[in-house]
VMD Tcl script that draws the C-alpha trace (Angstrom):
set ca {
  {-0.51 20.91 -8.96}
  {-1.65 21.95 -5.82}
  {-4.66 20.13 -5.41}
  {-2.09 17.46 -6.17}
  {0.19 17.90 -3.50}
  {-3.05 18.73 -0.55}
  {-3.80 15.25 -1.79}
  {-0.86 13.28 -0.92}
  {-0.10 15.24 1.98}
  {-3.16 15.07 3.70}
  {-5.02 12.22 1.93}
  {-2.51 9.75 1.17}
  {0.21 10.20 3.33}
  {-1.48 9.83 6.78}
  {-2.93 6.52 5.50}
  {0.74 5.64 4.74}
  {1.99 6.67 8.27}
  {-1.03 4.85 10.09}
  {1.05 1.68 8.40}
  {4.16 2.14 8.79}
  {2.92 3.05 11.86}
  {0.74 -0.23 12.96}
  {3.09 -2.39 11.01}
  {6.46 -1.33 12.48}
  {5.44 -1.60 15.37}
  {4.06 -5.19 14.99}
  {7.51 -5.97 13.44}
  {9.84 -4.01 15.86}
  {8.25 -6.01 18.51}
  {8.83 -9.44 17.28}
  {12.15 -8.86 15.53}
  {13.69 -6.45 18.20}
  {12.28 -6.77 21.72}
  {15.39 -5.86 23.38}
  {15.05 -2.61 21.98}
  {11.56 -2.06 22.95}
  {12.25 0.02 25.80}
  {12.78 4.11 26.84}
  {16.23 3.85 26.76}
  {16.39 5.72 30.14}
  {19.78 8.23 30.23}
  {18.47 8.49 33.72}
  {22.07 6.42 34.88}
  {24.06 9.46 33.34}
  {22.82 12.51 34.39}
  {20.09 13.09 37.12}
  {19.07 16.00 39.19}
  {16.23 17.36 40.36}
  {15.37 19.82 37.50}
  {15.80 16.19 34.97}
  {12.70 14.65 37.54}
  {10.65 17.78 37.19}
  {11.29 18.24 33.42}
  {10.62 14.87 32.98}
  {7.52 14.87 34.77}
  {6.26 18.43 33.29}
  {7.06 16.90 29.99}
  {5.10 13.26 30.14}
  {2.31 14.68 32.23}
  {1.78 17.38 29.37}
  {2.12 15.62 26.54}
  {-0.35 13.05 27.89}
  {-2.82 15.71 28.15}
  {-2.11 17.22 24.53}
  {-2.36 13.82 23.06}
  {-5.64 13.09 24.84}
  {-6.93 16.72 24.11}
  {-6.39 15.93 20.16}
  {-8.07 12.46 19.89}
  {-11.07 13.85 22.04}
  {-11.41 17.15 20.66}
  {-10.81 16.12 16.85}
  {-12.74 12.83 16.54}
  {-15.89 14.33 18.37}
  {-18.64 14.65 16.34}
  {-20.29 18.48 16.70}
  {-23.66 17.18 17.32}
  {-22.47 16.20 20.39}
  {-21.19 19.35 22.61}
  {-23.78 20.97 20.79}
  {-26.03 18.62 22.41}
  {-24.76 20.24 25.87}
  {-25.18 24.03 24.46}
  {-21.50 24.52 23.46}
  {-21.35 26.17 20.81}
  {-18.22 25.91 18.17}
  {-16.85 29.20 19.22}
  {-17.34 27.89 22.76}
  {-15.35 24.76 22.32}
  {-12.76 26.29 20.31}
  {-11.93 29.26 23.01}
  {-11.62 25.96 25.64}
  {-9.33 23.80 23.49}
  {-7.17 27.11 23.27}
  {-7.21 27.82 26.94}
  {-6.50 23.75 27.92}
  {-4.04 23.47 24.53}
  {-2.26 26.74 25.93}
  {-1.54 25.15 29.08}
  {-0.76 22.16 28.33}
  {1.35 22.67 25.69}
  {3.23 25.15 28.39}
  {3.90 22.44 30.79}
  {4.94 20.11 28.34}
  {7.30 22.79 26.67}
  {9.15 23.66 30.15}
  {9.94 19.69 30.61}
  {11.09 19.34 26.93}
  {13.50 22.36 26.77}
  {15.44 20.97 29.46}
  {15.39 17.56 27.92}
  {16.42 18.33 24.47}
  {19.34 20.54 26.22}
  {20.36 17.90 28.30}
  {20.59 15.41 25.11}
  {22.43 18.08 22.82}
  {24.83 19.60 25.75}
  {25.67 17.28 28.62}
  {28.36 15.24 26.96}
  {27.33 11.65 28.57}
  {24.27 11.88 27.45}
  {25.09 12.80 23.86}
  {27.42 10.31 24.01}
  {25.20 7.76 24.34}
  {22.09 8.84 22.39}
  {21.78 7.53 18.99}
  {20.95 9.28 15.72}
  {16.89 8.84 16.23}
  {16.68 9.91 20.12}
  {18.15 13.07 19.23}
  {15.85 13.33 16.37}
  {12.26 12.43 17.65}
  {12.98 14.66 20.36}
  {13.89 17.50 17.99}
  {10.82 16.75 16.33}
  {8.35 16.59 19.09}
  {9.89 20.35 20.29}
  {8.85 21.89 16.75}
  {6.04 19.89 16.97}
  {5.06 21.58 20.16}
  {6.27 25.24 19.24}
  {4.05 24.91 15.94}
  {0.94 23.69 18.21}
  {1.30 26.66 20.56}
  {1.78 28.94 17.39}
  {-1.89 28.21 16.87}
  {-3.52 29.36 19.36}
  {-2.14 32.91 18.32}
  {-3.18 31.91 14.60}
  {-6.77 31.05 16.32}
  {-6.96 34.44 17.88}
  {-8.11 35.94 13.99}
  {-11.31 33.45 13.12}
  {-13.32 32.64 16.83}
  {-16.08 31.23 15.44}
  {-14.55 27.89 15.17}
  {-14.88 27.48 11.38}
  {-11.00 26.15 11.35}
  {-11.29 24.00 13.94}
  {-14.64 22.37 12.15}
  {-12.27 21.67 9.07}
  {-9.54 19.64 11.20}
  {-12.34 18.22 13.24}
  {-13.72 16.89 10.07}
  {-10.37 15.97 7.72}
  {-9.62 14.03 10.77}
  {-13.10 11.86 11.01}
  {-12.92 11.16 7.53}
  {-9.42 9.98 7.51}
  {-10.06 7.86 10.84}
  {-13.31 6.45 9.16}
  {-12.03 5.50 5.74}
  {-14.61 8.36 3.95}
  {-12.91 9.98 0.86}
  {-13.05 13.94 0.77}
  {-10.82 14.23 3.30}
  {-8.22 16.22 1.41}
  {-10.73 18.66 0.47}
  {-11.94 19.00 3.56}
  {-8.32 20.48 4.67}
  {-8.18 22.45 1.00}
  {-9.36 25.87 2.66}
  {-7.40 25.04 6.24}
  {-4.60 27.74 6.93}
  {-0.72 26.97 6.28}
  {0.15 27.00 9.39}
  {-2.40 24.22 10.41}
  {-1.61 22.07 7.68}
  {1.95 22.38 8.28}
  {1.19 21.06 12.17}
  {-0.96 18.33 11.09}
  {1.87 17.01 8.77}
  {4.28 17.43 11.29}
  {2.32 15.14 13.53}
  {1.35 12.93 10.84}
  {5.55 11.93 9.88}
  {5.82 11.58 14.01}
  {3.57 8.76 13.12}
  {5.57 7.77 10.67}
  {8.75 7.53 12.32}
  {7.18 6.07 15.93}
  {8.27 2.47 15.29}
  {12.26 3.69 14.68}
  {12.61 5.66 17.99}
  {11.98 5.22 21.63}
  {8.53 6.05 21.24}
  {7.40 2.32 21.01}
  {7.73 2.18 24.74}
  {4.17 3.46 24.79}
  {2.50 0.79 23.74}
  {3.41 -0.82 26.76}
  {1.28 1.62 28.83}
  {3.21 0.88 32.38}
  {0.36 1.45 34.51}
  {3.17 0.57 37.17}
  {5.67 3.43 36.04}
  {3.17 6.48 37.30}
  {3.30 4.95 40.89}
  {6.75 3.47 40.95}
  {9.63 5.05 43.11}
  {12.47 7.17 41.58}
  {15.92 5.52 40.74}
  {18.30 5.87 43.52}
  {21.21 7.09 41.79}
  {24.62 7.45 43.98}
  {27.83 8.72 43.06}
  {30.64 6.59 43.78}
  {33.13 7.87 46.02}
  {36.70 7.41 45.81}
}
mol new
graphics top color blue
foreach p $ca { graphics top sphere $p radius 0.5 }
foreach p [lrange $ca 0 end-1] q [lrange $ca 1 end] { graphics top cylinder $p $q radius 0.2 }
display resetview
């Protein structure tokens, strides 16, 4: 039974999510533009802690995401090639995770307050903004959870098991359930967390990143003015 359940959850299911994932998207886009957008609350409630949280938040999570793809789907062979050793790497991604995942906690807090408590805003957010949101934050907490979790096994034997579930998965190679068998809860709890974000990308706001507005990192703020009367 629970070689069973390791299988679905971590060699079916992400498989399932990639489509949903790729597919929804597709669909979402040609059925739905005019909801293909962030959905800015911007209009409703602005200050200067919602620019900086907003900023800590994107500009982290950026980095996290990008920290992932690199340090997951990178073969061994290859920082070993430079003399880093497993331990070596691992003690980096920890340190750069840490921080990261720090910045991009301190923007999300406010965020997720601002969408549950500021009345406008709740007002206006629909079921799923309140939701992915909600998501990415335990998302987030579990991620910094394992660098604590990391502390007990230094030699990087952990890491080598995500490192290689996630190659096989990404490369269509079967064994990559088994690969995860031996991988802590905790990890396999964050990895399925991440996996149903996939899953649910095409129904929330999220889609906006495909757009990648090169345009938006540059741009000015929104000059919002309250109208006196």
């Amino acid at each position: 039974m629970v070689d069973n359940i390791n299988n679905l959850l971590f060699g079916y299911y992400p498989y399932m999510a990639g489509t949903v994932f790729l597919l929804g998207s597709l669909v979402r886009f040609d059925l739905s533009q005019y909801t293909w957008r962030t959905g800015s609350s911007q209009l409703l409630h602005s200050n200067t802690t919602f620019r900086y949280a907003m900023n800590a938040f994107h500009i982290g999570i950026i980095l996290l995401f990008f920290g992932h793809f690199f340090g997951l789907l990178t073969p061994p062979a290859i920082y070993h090639a430079f003399g880093i050793s497993t331990g070596v790497k691992q003690a980096a991604s920890m340190v750069a995770g840490g921080v990261f995942g720090l910045l991009c906690l301190l923007g999300i807090t406010y965020l997720l307050y601002r969408r549950l408590f500021i009345p406008r805003v709740r007002a206006n957010s629909a079921f799923m903004d309140t939701f992915v949101i909600i998501l990415l934050y335990i998302q987030l907490l579990l991620g910094i959870g394992t660098i604590w979790v990391s502390t007990g096994h230094m030699d990087g034997s952990m890491m080598l098991m995500m490192t290689e579930w996630a190659q096989r998965i990404v490369t269509f190679r079967g064994g990559a359930a088994q690969a995860l068998a031996g991988a802590h809860w905790y990890y396999k709890l964050h990895i399925f967390i991440g996996v149903t974000i996939f899953l649910v990308f095409p129904f929330t706001r999220l889609v906006h990143i495909w757009s990648v507005p090169y345009a938006y990192i540059a741009r000015s703020y929104q000059v919002v003015r309250r109208r006196h009367t």
